[in-house]
N, CA and C atoms as a LAMMPS dump frame, in Angstrom:
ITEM: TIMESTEP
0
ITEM: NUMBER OF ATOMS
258
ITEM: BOX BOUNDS ff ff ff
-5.0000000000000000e+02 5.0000000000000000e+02
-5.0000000000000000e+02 5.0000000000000000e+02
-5.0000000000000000e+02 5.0000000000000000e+02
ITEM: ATOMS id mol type element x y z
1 1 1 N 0.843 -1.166 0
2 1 2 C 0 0 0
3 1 3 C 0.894 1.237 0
4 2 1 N 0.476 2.204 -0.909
5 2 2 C 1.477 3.106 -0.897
6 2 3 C 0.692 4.358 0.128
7 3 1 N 1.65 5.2 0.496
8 3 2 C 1.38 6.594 1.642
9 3 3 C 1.579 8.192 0.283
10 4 1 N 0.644 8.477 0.924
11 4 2 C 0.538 9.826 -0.164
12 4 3 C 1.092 10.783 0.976
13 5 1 N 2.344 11.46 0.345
14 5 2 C 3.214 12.662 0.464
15 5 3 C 2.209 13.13 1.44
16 6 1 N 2.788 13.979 2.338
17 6 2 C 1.935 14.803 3.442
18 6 3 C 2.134 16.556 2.86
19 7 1 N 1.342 17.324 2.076
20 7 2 C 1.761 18.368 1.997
21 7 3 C 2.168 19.7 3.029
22 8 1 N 2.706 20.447 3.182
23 8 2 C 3.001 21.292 4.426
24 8 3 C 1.9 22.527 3.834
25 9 1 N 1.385 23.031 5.433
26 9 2 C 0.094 23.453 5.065
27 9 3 C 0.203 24.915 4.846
28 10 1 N 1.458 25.825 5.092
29 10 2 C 2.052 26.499 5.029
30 10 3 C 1.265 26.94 3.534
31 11 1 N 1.738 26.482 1.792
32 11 2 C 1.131 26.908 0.907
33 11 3 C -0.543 27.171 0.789
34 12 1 N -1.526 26.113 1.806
35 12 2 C -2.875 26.083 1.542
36 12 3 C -3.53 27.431 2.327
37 13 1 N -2.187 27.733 3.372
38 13 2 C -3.059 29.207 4.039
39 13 3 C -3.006 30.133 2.664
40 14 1 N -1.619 30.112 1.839
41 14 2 C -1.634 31.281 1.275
42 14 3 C -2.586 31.204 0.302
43 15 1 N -3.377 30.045 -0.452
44 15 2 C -4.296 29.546 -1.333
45 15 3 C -5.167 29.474 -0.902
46 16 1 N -5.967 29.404 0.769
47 16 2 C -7.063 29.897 1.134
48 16 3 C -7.352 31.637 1.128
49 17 1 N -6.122 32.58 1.584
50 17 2 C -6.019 33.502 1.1
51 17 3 C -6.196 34.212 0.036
52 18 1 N -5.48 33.618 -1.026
53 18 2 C -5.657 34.124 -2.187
54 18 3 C -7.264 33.733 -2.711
55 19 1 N -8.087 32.566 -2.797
56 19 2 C -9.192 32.433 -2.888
57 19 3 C -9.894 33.262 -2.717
58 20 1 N -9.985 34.053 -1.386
59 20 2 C -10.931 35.052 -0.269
60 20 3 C -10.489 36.318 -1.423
61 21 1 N -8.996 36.248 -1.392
62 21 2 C -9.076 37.885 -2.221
63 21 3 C -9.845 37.719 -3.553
64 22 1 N -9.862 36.715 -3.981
65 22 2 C -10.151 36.599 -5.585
66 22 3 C -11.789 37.068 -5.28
67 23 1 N -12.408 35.777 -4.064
68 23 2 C -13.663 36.107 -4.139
69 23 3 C -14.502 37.251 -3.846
70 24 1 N -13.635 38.252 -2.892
71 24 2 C -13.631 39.768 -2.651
72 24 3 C -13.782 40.901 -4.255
73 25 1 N -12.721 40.114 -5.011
74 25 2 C -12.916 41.08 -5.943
75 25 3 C -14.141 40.878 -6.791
76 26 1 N -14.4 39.225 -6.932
77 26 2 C -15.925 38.914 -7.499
78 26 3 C -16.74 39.442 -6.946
79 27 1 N -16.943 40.157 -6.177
80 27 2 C -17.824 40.35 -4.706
81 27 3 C -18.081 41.801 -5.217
82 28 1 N -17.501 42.31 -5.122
83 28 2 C -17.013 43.68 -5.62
84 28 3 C -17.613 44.208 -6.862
85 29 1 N -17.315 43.371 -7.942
86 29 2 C -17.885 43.124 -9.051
87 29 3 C -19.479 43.483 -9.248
88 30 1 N -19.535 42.119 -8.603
89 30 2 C -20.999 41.333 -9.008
90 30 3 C -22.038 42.718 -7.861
91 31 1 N -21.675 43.166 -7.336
92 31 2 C -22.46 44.499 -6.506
93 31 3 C -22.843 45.496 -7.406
94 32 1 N -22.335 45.395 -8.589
95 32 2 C -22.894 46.67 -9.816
96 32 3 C -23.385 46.485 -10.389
97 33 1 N -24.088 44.825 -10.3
98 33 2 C -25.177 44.007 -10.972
99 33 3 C -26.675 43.707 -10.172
100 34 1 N -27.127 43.931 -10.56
101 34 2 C -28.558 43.685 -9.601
102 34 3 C -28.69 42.443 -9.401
103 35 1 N -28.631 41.328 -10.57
104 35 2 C -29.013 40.004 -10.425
105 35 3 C -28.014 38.933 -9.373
106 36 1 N -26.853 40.01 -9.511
107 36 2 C -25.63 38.999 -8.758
108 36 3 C -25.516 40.168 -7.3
109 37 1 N -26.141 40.791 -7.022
110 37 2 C -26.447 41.586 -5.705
111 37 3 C -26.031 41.356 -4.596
112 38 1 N -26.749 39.556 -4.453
113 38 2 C -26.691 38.864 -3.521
114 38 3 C -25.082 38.307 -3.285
115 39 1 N -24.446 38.281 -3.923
116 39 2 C -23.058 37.667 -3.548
117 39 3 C -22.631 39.021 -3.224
118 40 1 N -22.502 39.768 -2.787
119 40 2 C -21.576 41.122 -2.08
120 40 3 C -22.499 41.227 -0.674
121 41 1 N -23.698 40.633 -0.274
122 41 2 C -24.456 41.077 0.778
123 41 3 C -23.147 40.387 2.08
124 42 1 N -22.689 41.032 2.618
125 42 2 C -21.712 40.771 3.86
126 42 3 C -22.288 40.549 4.977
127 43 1 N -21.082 39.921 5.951
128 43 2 C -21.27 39.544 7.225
129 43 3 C -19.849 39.907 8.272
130 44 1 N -19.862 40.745 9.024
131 44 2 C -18.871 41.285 9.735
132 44 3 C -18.704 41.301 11.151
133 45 1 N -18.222 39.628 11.586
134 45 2 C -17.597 39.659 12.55
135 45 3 C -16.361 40.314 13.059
136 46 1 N -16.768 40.444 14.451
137 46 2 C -15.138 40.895 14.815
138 46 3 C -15.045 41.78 16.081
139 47 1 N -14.491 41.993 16.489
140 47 2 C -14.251 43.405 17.436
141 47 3 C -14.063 44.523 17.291
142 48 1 N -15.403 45.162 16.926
143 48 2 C -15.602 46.779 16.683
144 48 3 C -16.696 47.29 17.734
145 49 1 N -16.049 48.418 18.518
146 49 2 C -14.919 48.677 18.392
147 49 3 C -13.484 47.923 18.751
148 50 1 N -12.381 48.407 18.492
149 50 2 C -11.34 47.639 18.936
150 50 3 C -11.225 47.593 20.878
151 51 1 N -10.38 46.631 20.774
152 51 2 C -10.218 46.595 21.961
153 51 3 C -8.919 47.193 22.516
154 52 1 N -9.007 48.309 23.475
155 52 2 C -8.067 49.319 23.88
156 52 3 C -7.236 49.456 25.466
157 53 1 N -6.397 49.007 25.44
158 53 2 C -6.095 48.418 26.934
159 53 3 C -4.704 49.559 26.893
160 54 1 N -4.561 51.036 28.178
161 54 2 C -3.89 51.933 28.149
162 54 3 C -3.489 51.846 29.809
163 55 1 N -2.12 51.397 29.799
164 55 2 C -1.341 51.048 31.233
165 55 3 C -0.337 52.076 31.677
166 56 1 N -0.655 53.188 30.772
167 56 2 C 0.254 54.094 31.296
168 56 3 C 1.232 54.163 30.641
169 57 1 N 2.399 52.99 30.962
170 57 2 C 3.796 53.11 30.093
171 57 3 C 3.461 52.262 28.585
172 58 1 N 2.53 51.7 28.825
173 58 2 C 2.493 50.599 27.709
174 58 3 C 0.884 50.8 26.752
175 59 1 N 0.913 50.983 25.671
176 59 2 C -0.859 51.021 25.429
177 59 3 C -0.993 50.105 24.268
178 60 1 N -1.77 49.373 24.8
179 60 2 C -1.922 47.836 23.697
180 60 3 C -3.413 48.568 23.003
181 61 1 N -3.734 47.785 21.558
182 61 2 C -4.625 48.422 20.736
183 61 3 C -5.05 46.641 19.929
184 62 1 N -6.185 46.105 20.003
185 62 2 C -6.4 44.81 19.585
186 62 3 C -7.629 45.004 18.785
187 63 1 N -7.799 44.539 17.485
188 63 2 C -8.739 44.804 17.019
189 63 3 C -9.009 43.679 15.747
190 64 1 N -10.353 43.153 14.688
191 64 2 C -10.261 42.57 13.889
192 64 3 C -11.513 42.373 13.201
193 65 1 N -11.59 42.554 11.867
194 65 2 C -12.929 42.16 11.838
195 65 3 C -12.776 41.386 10.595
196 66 1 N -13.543 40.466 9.816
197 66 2 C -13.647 39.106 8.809
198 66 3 C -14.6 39.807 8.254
199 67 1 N -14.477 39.939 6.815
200 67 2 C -15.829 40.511 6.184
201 67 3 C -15.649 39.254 5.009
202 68 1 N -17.384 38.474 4.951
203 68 2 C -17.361 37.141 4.705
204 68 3 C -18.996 37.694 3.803
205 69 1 N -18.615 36.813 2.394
206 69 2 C -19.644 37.057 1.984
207 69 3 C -19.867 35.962 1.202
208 70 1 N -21.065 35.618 -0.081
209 70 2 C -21.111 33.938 -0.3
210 70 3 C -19.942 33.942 -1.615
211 71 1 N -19.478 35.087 -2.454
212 71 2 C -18.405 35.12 -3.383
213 71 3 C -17.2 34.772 -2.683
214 72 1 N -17.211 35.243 -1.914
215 72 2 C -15.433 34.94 -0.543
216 72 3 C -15.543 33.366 -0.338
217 73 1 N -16.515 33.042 0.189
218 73 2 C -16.591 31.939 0.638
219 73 3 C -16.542 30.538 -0.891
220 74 1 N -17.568 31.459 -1.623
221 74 2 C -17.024 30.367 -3.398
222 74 3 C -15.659 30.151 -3.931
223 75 1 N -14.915 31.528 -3.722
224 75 2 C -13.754 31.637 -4.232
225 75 3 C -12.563 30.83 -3.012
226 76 1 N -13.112 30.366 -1.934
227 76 2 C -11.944 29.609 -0.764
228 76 3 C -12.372 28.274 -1.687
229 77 1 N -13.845 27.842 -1.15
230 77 2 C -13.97 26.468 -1.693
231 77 3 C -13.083 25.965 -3.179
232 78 1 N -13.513 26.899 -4.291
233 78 2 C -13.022 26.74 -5.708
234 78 3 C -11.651 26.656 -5.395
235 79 1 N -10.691 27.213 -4.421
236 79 2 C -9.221 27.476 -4.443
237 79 3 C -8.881 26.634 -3.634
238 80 1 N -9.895 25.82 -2.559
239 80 2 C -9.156 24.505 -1.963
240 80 3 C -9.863 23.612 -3.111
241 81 1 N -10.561 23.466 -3.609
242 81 2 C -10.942 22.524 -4.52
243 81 3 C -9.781 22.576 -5.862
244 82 1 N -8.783 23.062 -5.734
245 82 2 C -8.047 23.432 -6.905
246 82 3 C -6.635 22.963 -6.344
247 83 1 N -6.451 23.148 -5.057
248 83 2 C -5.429 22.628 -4.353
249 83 3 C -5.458 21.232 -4.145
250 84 1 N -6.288 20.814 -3.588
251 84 2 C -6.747 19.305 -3.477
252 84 3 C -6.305 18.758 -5.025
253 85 1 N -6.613 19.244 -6.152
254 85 2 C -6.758 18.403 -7.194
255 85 3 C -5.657 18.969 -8.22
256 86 1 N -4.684 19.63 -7.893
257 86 2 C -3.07 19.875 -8.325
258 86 3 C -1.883 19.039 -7.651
């Protein structure tokens, strides 16, 4: 029985990444279309406002938000579905 190579996952963050941007820009797009409307309608988790923690000598500033929409989310699937099968 043979063992299939273990890939390092290191490349699939940057290819889940790149997916999200691709599907951002579809996203983007498809918003100047009425019929494709619905793929730019967002969802924005996160911590807003940020979170602000001021100690005097030290002032920490924590903040983040995920803006997730169903084009972002097509364009991860399509880009792990593309990874998987390269």
């Amino acid at each position: 029985m043979t063992r299939r190579a273990r890939r390092s996952w290191v490349p699939l963050v940057f290819v889940v990444l790149a997916g999200g941007v691709l599907g951002h820009v579809l996203a983007e797009a498809a918003s100047a279309f009425s019929p494709l409307s619905f793929l730019a309608r967002s969802v924005e988790p996160g911590l807003d406002p940020a979170l602000h923690v001021d100690l005097g000598l030290v002032t920490f500033t924590l903040g983040f938000t995920v803006r997730l929409n169903l084009a972002v989310l097509l364009g991860v699937l399509f880009a792990v579905w593309l990874w998987r099968w390269v």
